[in-house]
C-alpha positions as CSV (number, residue, x, y, z in Angstrom):
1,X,-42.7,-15.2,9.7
2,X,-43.4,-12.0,11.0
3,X,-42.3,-8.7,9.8
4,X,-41.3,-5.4,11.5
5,X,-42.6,-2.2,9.7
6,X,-39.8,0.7,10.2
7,X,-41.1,4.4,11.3
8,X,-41.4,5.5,7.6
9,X,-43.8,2.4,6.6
10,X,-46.3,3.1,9.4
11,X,-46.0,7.2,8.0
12,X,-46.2,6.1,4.4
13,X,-49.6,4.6,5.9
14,X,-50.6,7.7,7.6
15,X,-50.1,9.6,4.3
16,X,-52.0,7.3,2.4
17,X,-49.2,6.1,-0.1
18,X,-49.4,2.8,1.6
19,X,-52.0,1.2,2.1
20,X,-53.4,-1.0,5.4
21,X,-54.0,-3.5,2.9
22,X,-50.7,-3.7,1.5
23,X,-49.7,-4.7,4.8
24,X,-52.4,-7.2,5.7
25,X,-53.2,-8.6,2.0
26,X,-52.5,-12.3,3.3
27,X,-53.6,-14.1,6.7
28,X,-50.1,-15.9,6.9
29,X,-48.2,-12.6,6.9
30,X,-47.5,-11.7,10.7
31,X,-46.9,-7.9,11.6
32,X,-44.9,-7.5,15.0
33,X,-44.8,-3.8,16.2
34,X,-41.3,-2.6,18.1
35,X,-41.9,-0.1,20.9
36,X,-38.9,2.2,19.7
37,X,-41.3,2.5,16.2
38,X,-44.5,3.1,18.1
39,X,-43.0,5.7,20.3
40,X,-41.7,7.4,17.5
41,X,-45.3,7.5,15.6
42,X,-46.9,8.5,18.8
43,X,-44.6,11.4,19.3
44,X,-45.3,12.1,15.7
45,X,-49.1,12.6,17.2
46,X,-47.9,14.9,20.0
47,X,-45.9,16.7,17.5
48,X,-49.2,17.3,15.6
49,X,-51.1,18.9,18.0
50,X,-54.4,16.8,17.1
51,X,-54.2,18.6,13.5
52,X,-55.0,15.5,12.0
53,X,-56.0,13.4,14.5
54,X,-58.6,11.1,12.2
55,X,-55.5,10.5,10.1
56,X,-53.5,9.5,13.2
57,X,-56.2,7.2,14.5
58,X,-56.7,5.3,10.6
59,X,-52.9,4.7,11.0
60,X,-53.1,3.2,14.5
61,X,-56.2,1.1,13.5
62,X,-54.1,-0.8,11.0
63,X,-51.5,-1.8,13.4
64,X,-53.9,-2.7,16.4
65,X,-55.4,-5.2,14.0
66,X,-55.8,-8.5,15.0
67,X,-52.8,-11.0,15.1
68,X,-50.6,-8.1,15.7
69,X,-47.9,-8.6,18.2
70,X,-46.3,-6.1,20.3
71,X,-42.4,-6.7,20.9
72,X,-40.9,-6.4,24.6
73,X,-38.6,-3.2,24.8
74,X,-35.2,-4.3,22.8
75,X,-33.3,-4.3,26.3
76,X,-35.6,-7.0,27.6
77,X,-35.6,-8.9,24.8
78,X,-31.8,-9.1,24.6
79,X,-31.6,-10.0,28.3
80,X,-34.2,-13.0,27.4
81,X,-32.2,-14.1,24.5
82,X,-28.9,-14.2,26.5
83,X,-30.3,-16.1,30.4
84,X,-34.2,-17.1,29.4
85,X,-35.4,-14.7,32.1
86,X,-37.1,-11.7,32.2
87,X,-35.1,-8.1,32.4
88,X,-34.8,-5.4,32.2
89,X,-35.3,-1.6,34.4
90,X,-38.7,-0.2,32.4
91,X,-41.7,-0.8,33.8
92,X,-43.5,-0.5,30.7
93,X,-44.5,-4.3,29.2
94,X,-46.4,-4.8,25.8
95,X,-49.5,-4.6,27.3
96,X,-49.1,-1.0,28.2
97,X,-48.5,-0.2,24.4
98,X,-51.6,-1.9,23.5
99,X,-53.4,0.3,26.1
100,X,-51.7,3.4,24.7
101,X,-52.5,2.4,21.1
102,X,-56.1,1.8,22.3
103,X,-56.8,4.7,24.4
104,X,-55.7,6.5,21.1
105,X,-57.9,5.0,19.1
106,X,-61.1,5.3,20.8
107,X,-60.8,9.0,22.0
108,X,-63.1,11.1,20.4
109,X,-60.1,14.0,20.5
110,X,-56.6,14.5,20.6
111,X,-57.8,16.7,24.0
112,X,-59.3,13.5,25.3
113,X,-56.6,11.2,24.1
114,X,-54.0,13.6,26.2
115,X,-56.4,13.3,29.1
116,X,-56.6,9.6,29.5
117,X,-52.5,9.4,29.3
118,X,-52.2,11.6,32.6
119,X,-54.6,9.8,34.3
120,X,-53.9,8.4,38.1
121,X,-52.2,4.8,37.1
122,X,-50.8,5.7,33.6
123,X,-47.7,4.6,32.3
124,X,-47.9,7.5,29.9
125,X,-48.7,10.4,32.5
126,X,-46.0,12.7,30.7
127,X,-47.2,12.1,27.1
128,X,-47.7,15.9,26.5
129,X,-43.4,15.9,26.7
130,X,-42.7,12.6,25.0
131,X,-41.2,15.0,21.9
132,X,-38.4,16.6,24.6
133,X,-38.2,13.0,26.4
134,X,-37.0,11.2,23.5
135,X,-35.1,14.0,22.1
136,X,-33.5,13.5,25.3
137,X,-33.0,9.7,24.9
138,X,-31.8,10.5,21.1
139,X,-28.9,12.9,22.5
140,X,-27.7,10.4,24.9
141,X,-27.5,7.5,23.2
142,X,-26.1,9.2,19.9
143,X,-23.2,11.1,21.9
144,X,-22.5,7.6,23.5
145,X,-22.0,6.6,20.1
146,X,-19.6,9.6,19.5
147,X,-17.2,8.8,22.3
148,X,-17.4,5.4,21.4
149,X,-15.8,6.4,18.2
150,X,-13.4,8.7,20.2
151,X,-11.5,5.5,21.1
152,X,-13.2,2.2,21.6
153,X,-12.1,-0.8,19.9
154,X,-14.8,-1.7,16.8
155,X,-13.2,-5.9,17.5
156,X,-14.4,-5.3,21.1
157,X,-18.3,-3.7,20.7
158,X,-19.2,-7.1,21.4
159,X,-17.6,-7.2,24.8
160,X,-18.2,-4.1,25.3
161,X,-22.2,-4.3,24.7
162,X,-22.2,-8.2,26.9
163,X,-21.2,-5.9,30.0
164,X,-24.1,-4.4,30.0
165,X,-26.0,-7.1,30.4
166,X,-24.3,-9.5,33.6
167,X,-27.0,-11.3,35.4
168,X,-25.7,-12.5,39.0
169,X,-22.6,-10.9,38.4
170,X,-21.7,-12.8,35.5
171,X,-20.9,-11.5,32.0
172,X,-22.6,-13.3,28.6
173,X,-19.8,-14.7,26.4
174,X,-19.3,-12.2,24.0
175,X,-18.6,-14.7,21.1
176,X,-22.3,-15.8,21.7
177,X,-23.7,-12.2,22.3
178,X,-22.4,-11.4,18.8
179,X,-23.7,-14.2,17.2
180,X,-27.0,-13.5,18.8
181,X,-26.6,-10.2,17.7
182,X,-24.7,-10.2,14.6
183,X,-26.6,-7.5,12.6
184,X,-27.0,-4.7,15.4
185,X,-23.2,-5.2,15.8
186,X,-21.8,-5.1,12.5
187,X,-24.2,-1.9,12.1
188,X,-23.0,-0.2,14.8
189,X,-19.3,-0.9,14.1
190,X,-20.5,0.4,10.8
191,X,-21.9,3.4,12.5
192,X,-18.6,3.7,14.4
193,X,-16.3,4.0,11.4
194,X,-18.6,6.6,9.9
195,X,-18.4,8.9,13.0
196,X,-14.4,8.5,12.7
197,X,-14.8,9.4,9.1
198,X,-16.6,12.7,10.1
199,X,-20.5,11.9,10.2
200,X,-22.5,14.1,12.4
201,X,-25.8,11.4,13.2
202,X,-27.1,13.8,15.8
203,X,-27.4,17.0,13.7
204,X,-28.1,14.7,10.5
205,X,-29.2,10.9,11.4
206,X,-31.0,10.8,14.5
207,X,-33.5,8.1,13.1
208,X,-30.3,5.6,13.4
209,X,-30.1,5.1,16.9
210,X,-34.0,3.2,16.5
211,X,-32.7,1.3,13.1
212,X,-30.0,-0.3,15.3
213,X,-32.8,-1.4,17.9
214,X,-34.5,-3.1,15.4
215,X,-31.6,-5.3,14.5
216,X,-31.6,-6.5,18.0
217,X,-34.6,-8.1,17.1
218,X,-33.2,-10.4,14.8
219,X,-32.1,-12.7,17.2
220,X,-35.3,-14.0,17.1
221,X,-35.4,-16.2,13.2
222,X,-38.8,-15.5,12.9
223,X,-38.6,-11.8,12.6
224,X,-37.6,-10.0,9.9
225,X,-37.2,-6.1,9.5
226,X,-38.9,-3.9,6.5
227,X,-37.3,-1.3,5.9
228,X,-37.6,1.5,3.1
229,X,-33.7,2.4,3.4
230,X,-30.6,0.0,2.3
231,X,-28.6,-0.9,5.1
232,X,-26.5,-2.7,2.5
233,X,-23.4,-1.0,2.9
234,X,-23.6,-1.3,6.6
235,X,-24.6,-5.2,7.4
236,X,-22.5,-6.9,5.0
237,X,-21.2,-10.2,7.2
238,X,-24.1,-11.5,9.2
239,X,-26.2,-13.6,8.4
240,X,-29.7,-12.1,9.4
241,X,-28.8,-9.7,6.7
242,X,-30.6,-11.4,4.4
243,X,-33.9,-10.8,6.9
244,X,-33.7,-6.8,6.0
245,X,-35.7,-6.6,3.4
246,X,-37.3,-3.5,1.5
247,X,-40.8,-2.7,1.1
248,X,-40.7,-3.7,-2.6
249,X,-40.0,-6.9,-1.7
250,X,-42.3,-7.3,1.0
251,X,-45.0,-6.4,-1.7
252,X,-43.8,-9.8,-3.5
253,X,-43.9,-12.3,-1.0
């Protein structure tokens, strides 16, 4: 099994209230790290300035250990689930994250660390922005959430979501896209309902638009997502409910 640490894990581990060996205490226990979380930490960087940039690097040094697997981007992930091939419009494949995490790692500054990223060749040439780029992305995706609860149909987010992944002009069966997908659906029909009922995620949640890209994970049964909030009330139904766990019983396994 391997687990995937949410955004407040890896911070916990920055602040030094988790530890790296919490994490890594057995050989059998598998960490898999989702771009959505290691953009998030790495804006946290930007966000810093290089204020505590030896803090930042112990962090990153934990999850670049060995055995550590970096997830494709959620949308390529789901496109291999549903037709076995690769897909996707980013550019940007796991090995670029290592090389991001890396180039962090072994700059001597944050200065330097900024320089390597707009080097000639880089996938992270804009890195100095990545706060007002994702900021961006958050905005989109949450008002898209917003006029979803305007007027779609919460019995149709599964047809709804398979149309946006046709291959050769056909559509994935959206009986097997939610089955597939069971726990990123019943959250965001969950997430739905609570806009309806007045719920403001972009002035108040904007961390939930990454917690339902980690659900799209689960599709695969050898994941499971850590999490140090209860999603309880949310994913109630599906199955790969029961592989959202909480840190506390993470510690125990």
């Amino acid at each position: 099994m391997r687990y995937i640490m949410d955004t407040n894990i890896w911070v916990d581990v920055r602040r030094g209230s988790v530890t790296c060996g919490e994490l890594r205490r057995k050989t059998d226990i598998g960490i898999a790290l989702a771009p959505p979380v290691i953009i998030e930490l790495v804006r946290g960087v930007i966000k810093g300035g290089g204020q505590n940039f030896s803090q930042d690097q112990a962090l990153f040094r934990c999850m670049a250990q060995p055995g550590t697997e970096i997830l494709q981007l959620p949308r390529v992930f789901v496109t291999k689930v549903l037709w076995n091939i690769p897909g996707g419009t980013s550019g940007v494949v796991p090995q670029d994250y290592k090389q991001l995490i890396d180039s962090l790692i072994d700059s001597k500054s944050f200065t330097e660390f900024l320089a390597k990223t707009e080097k000639r060749g880089s996938q992270w040439q804009r890195m100095s922005e990545i706060h007002s780029i994702h900021e961006g992305v958050l905005e989109k995706e949450l008002r898209s959430l917003e006029k979803l609860a305007e007027g779609a149909s919460v019995k149709a987010i599964a047809v709804n979501l398979a149309r946006l992944y046709k291959y050769g002009g056909l559509m994935p069966d959206p009986e097997s896209f939610e089955r597939n997908f069971s726990a990123a659906i019943e959250f965001l029909r969950s997430s739905i309902l609570q806009v309806r009922n007045g719920a403001k995620p972009r002035k108040n949640d904007r961390g939930l638009y990454v917690d339902q890209q980690l659900f799209f994970y689960l599709a695969n049964p050898a994941l499971t997502v850590v999490t140090k909030e209860n999603f309880s009330s949310e994913i109630k139904r599906s199955v790969q409910a029961a592989r959202i766990i909480n840190f506390e019983a993470f510690r125990k396994i």
